[in-house]
Every structure is written in structure tokens, then in C-alpha cells.
C-alpha positions, 0 to 999 in steps of 0.5 A: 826384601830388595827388590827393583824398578828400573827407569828406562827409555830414551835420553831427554824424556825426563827419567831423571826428573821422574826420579827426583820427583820419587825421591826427592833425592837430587840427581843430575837431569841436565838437557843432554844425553848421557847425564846419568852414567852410573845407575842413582838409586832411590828408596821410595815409601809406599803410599798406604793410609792403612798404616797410618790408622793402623798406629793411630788405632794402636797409639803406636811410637813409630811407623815403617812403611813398605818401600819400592826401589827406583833405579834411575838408569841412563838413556839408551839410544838406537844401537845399544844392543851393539854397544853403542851409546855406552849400551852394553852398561845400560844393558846391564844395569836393566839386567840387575833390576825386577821390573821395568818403568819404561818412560816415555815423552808425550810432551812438546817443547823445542827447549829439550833436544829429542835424540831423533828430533821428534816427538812420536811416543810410539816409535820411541817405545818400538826403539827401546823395545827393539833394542832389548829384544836384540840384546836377548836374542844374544843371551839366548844365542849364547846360552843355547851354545853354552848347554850344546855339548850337555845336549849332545851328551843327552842330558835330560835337564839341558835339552829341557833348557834347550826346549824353553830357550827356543821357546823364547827365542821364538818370541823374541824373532817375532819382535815379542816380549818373552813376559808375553810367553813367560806367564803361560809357562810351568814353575819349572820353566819360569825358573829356567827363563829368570837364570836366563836373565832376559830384559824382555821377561821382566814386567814392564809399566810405561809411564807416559810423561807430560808437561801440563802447563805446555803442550802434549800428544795426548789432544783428541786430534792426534793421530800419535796419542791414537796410534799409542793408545791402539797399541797398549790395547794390543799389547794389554799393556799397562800404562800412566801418565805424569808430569815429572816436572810439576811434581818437581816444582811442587816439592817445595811447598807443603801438602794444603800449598800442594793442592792449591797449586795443583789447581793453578796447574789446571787439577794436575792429579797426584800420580807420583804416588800412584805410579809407586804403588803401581810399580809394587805391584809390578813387582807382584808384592804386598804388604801385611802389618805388624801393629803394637805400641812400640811401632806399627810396621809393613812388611813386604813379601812376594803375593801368594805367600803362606804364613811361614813364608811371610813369616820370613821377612821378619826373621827366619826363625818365624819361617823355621819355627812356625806354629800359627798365626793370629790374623785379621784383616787391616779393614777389619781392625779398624772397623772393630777398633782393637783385636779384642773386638775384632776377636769377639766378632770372630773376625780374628782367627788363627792359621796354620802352616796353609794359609795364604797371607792377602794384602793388608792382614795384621799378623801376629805370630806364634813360634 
């Protein structure tokens, strides 16, 4: 399944370079607004050592493991909801992703112009923030003018519409995040919101950005890190820092090279890898295996999904025709050494039409 996370935030606090460092694909970061006008897409491998042992276990010939997409979007600025800053098309371009890795400068350095000349990561946040939530406030408007003539009528559909509508609507006045009241809401409702195609309905992860080799907000002293923090709480935000630009620098040197550099860096952490699995599971997926000889594969489906369901990311016919599944945990699996141990400890089972697939169970199904 293609589904997205696009990288937002003001121009210059380092979403291209985050990018490159996701994919080590090449996009240009020069030092100035606007660099990046048409979204750059990247297709991003999930770190996952279960696959891994899984092929090694299963002598497997090839390996395929999840995959994220990252779209590198350009800088918005103070105003896009009106147009400004070619906004109406950044708009857009967050409109068509699933989540959101919002990308926030805590780094010092006059070397790189800030839009507003200031480095204050909160207020960025509260500037990106406020913009989306102008931009709903319209498509909501509009909405609610387009099912007018459906209410008068007295349709019963519409005014439900109508109901959820002013529901969001109320957040959104309340400078709020629809996602806020998205998840307190019925299957139905949740159905009517994503038609809506609201910026602020769609998860969001802020990825604090650093120069470890320079200086940064994040000292014990100072009252912005303080301030950023306090309002994650608040807001029961999630949040990880990085430093795009030494994960760039590090890219040209192999893995042991990488681990004595990092050293050098002052023991930067390898978050790149942690900000891909953070940014599946904003996407609430997980993975389950298919292991064999010919190859050990994970396949990506929506958590909470059932066995047919799941089914479905390998064919339609796994989904159409389903009769059970083989499961066993990867833990398990690997513990046991094969399927046939696994089995004699009665830790593989078949599964019927019910069962609901958890992350990292190998499958093999029967239609």
C-alpha cells in the first residue's frame, strides 16, 4: 500500500536536507526560500532486523523489506493560506499526503538565513500551525456552503455532515487540531473528516533539527527549549530530534567508518532510522512476513487488519478466497529455528476469517 509522509515547515530549517539523508537521493537544498517547488519523492526502506534473521533462518535468495514515503515539500511562509509564497500549491501538496513530519530548526547559525531572522522553534511551530489551520477553516467554509441546499431539503446524510463539520469547525476557531477531535469520533464520522481532506486531521511528528557540531536551543538554560518542550507535553505531541546535516556527511563512509565518526561527532545517535519507523507507525501500519527460499518479504497493511485483510496486500484473491492462516510470531520463529519446531511447541496455529494480524507474525496462507 502507497502511503505518505510529507515534510513540512518553514523554508531553511533543513527539510531537504532531511530528505537527502532519508534517501540519499539528491534534491537541491540551496540556502534560499523556494528551492524546492515541486514535491521530491523518496521511497524509504524500514529498518527491521527481524527480516534479516528471518532470510538468514530460511537461507532466503532475496529480501524486501517495508518501505515509507517521504515527500520533500517546499517551505511555506507567514500567509500561505492566502496565497502567498506560492502557498496555495504547498497546500496542496500536504493535502495529498497521510501524515505529517513537520521539521523544526532548533540549530544556531547566521550562515543560513532564517525567513523571520530568528531562531525561536516554538513560534515557527505556532506559524506552520496556524497556517494549516486557516487553510481548513476554508475547506470546511466551503464544504458546509456546498451541502446548504442538501440540508434545507432535509436530507438526513447532509446534516450529519453538517454536524461533524461544525465539530471541526469548532476546533479549528479554537486555533486546535482537527486530529485532536478526529480520534474521539465514530467510524462514520472519521469517514466524513478524511472526505473533507483536512491538513490538521492528519497525524503529525515534529522532527527537531540540530547542528551537533554547532550550537543549538536545546542547552539546559534556555528558556526557548523549555518553552518547546512545555508545549509538546500540552499538546501530547510526538517529537525527535536529528541532525540532518551530519547524517548527510556521514553517508559516504561505510557502516564501522560510521560508528567512529559518530564518535568524533560527540556520539550523535543514528536517528535517521528512528525517525523512518516513527514515521510508519504515524501511519498506523505494520508489517507481517512471508518467509521461503525464494525470498523473505514484509508486506505492509493498515494495524488492526484481519487475515483476509491482510491478505490483500499480496493479491485479492488471498482476501476473495481465504480459508485460514498459518501463523507464528517472527519472536517465535526464531527462537525455534523452523516452522516444524515451532510447530511442535504449538506455537504455529491456523486462524480463521477473525483473527486479527499483529506486527511481525509470518503468514502463510491457504485459499
Amino acid at each position: 500500500m502507497s502511503l505518505s509522509v510529507g515534510i513540512v515547515g518553514l523554508p531553511n530549517v533543513g527539510k531537504s536536507t532531511l530528505f537527502n539523508a532519508l534517501t540519499e537521493k539528491q534534491v537541491d537544498a540551496a540556502n534560499y526560500p523556494f528551492c524546492t517547488i515541486d514535491p521530491s519523492v523518496g521511497v524509504v526502506p524500514v529498518p527491521d532486523d527481524r527480516i534479516a534473521h528471518l532470510a538468514e533462518q530460511a537461507s532466503s535468495a532475496k529480501t524486501i523489506p517495508a518501505v515509507v514515503e517521504f515527500v520533500d515539500i517546499a517551505g511555506l511562509v507567514p500567509g500561505a493560506a492566502q496565497g502567498e509564497g506560492l502557498g496555495n500549491k504547498f497546500l496542496s501538496n500536504i493535502r495529498e499526503t497521510d501524515a505529517i513530519a513537520h521539521v523544526v530548526r532548533i540549530f544556531e547559525d547566521p550562515d543560513i538565513i532564517h525567513v523571520e531572522n530568528r531562531i525561536n522553534p516554538l513560534v515557527d511551530i505556532q506559524l506552520i500551525n496556524l497556517e494549516l489551520i486557516e487553510a481548513d477553516k476554508q475547506m470546511v467554509d466551503n464544504r458546509l456552503e456546498t451541502i446548504a441546499r442538501e440540508i434545507k431539503r432535509g436530507d438526513k446524510d447532509a446534516k450529519h455532515e453538517e454536524t461533524v463539520l461544525l465539530g471541526c469547525k469548532n476546533m479549528l476557531e479554537q486555533e486546535k487540531f482537527v486530529n485532536q477531535y478526529f480520534e474521539e469520533q465514530s467510524d462514520e464520522d472519521k469517514k466524513i473528516i478524511k472526505m473533507t481532506h483536512l491538513l490538521t486531521a492528519k497525524p503529525v511528528l515534529y522532527v527537531l533539527n540540530k547542528d551537533s557540531s554547532g550550537e543549538n536551543v536545546d542547552g539546559a538554560d534556555d528558556d526557548r527549549w523549555e518553552e518547546l518542550i512545555n508545549y509538546f507535553r500540552e499538546q501530547d505531541a510526538l517529537y525527535i530530534t536529528v541532525d540532518a546535516k551530519t547524517e548527510i556527511d556521514l553517508k559516504s563512509f561505510d557502516f564501522e567508518e560510521r560508528a567512529v565518526m559518530r564518535e568524533e561527532f560527540g556520539g550523535v545517535a543514528d536517528d535517521i532510522d528512528l525517525l523512518i519507523q516513527k514515521g510508519y507507525q504515524l501511519l498506523d501500519l505494520i508489517s507481517y512476513f512471508t518467509v521461503g527460499e525464494t525470498e523473505t518479504r514484509a508486506w505492509t497493511i493498515p494495524r488492526g487488519s484481519t487475515a483476509p485483510r491482510a491478505g490483500r496486500a499480496i493479491h485479492s484473491d488471498f482476501e476473495e478466497k481465504f480459508i485460514r492462516a498459518e501463523v507464528v510470531s517472527s519472536k517465535d520463529l526464531l527462537a525455534c529455528g523452523s516452522k516444524g519446531a515451532a510447530r511442535e511447541k504449538g506455537l504455529l496455529g491456523l486462524q480463521g476469517k477473525d483473527y486479527v494480524v499483529q506486527d511481525g507474525d509470518v503468514i502463510e496462507f491457504k485459499i
